[in-house]
Structures are given as structure tokens and as C-alpha cells.
C-alpha positions as CSV (number, residue, x, y, z in Angstrom):
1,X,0.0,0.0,0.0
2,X,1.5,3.1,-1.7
3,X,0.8,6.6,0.6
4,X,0.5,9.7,-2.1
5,X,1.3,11.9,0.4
6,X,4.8,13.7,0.5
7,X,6.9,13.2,3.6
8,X,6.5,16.8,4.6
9,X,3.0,17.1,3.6
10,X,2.1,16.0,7.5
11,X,3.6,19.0,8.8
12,X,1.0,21.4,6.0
13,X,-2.5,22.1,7.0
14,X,-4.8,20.6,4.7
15,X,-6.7,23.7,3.7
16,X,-3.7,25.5,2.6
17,X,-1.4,23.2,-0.1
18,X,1.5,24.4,-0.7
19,X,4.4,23.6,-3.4
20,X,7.9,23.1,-3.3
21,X,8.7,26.6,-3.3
22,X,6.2,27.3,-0.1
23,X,4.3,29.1,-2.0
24,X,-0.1,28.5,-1.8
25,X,-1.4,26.4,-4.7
26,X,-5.2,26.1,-5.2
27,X,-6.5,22.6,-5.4
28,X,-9.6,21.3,-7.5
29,X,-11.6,22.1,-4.2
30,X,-10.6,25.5,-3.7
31,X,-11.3,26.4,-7.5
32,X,-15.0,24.9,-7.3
33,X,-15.4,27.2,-4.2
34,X,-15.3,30.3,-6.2
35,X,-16.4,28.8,-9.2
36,X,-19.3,31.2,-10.8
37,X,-20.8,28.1,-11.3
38,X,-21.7,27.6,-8.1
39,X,-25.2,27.0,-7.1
40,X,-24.5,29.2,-3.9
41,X,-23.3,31.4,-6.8
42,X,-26.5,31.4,-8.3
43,X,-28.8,31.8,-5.1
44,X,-26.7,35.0,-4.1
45,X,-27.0,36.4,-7.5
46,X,-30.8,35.8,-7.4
47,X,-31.2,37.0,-3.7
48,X,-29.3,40.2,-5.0
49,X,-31.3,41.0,-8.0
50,X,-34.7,40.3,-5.8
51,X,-33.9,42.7,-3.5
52,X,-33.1,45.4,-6.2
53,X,-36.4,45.0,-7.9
54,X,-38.0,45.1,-5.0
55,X,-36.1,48.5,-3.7
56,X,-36.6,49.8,-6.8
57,X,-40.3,49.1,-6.6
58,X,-40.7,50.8,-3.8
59,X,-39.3,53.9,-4.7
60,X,-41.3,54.2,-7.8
61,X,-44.8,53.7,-6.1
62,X,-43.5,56.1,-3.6
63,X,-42.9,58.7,-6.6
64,X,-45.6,57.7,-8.4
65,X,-48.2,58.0,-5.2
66,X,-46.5,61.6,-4.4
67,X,-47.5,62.6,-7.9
68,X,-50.9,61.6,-7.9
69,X,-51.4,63.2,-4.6
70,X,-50.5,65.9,-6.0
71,X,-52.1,65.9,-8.9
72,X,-55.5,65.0,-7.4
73,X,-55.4,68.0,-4.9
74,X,-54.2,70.0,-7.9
75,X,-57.1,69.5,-9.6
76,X,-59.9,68.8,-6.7
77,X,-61.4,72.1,-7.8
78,X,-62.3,70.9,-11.7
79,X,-63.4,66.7,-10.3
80,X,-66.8,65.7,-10.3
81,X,-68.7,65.8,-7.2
82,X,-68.3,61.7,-7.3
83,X,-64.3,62.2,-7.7
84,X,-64.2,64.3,-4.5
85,X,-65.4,61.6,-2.3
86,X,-63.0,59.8,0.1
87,X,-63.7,56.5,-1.6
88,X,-63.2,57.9,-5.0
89,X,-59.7,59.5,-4.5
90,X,-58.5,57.0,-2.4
91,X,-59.2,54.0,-4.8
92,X,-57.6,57.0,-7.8
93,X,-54.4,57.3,-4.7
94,X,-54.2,53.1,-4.8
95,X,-54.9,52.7,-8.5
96,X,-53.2,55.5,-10.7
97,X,-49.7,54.8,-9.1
98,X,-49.8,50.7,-9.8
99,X,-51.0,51.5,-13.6
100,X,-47.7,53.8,-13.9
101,X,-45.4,51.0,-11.7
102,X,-46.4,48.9,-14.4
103,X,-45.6,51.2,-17.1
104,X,-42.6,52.0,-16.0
105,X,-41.4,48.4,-15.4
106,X,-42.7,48.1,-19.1
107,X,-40.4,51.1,-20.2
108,X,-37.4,49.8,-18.1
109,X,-37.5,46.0,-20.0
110,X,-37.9,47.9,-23.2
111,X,-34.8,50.2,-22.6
112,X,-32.8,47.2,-21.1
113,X,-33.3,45.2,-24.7
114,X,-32.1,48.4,-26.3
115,X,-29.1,48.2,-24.6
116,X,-28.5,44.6,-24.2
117,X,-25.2,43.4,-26.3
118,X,-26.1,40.0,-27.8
119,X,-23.5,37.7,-28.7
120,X,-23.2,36.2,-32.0
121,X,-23.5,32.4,-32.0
């Protein structure tokens, strides 16, 4: 029974290979660690790009409900009687902003595909 192991090899940690010349070397194990292949990789990068689209979100329907509140008490004088009602400009306050979150969302993917550099195959 053959041992692969170098005599001096008991004396390095096993996390941290080294070569002749002392010097670090990275082992299969190491590379697959940082390998963007990863699945770990993958669930970071997804986690990341959640929690973007959600901050975004956010910020938008926070614009978007400042500008319709606005808007609504820039132009309370010219509404219908029905408009002025609570119910009416609150369900205008809920509504209005989500119809422009999407629109914008829809403007961001169409700007995105402008940009996007496609590769040749």
C-alpha cells in the first residue's frame, strides 16, 4: 500500500497546499469554491437581483403616489362631485400609481433590450 502523500505534507495544513517553493497552490476544491458556477453562486446572484427589484419598486410607487397626490389635490377644484369623495380618491391614490409602476417596469424592459449586447453564436 502506496501513501501519495509527500513526507513533509504531515507537517502542512490541509486547507492551505502548498508547493515546493512554499508558496499557496489552489487545489480542484478551492477552485469549485469560487467557481461562478456555483449553485451558492446562483442563489446569491438571485437574492441580490430580488432585493433590487424590489427597492426599486418601492421607490417608484412612492414617486408615483406623491404625484398623484398631487395631482389629485391640484385638480380637486375641476373633479366631479363623485371624484371628491374619500372612496373615489382614495381607490384614484391606490390605483393611478400601480397603472404607472407597471408602465414604467414596461419602459425599463424595453430600454434594457435596447441596450443589451447580444452575442453572436
Amino acid at each position: 500500500m502506496s501513501n501519495s502523500r509527500s513526507p513533509n505534507s504531515e507537517d502542512a495544513p490541509e486547507d492551505a497546499p502548498e508547493d515546493a517553493s512554499g508558496a499557496a497552490t489552489l487545489n480542484e476544491a478551492s477552485v469549485k469554491a469560487i467557481s461562478p458556477t456555483d449553485p451558492r453562486a446562483d442563489v446569491a446572484l438571485g437574492c441580490a437581483a430580488t432585493i433590487l427589484s424590489v427597492a426599486i419598486t418601492c421607490v417608484l410607487l412612492f414617486f408615483n403616489a406623491s404625484f398623484v397626490m398631487a395631482l389629485i389635490k391640484l385638480l380637486e377644484p375641476v373633479l366631479p362631485i363623485w371624484a371628491r369623495t374619500a372612496g373615489a380618491t382614495q381607490f384614484l391614490l391606490f390605483l393611478i400609481p400601480v397603472i404607472l409602476l407597471v408602465a414604467e417596469w414596461m419602459l425599463i424592459d424595453f430600454i434594457r433590450s435596447r441596450f443589451r449586447v447580444t452575442k453572436p453564436h
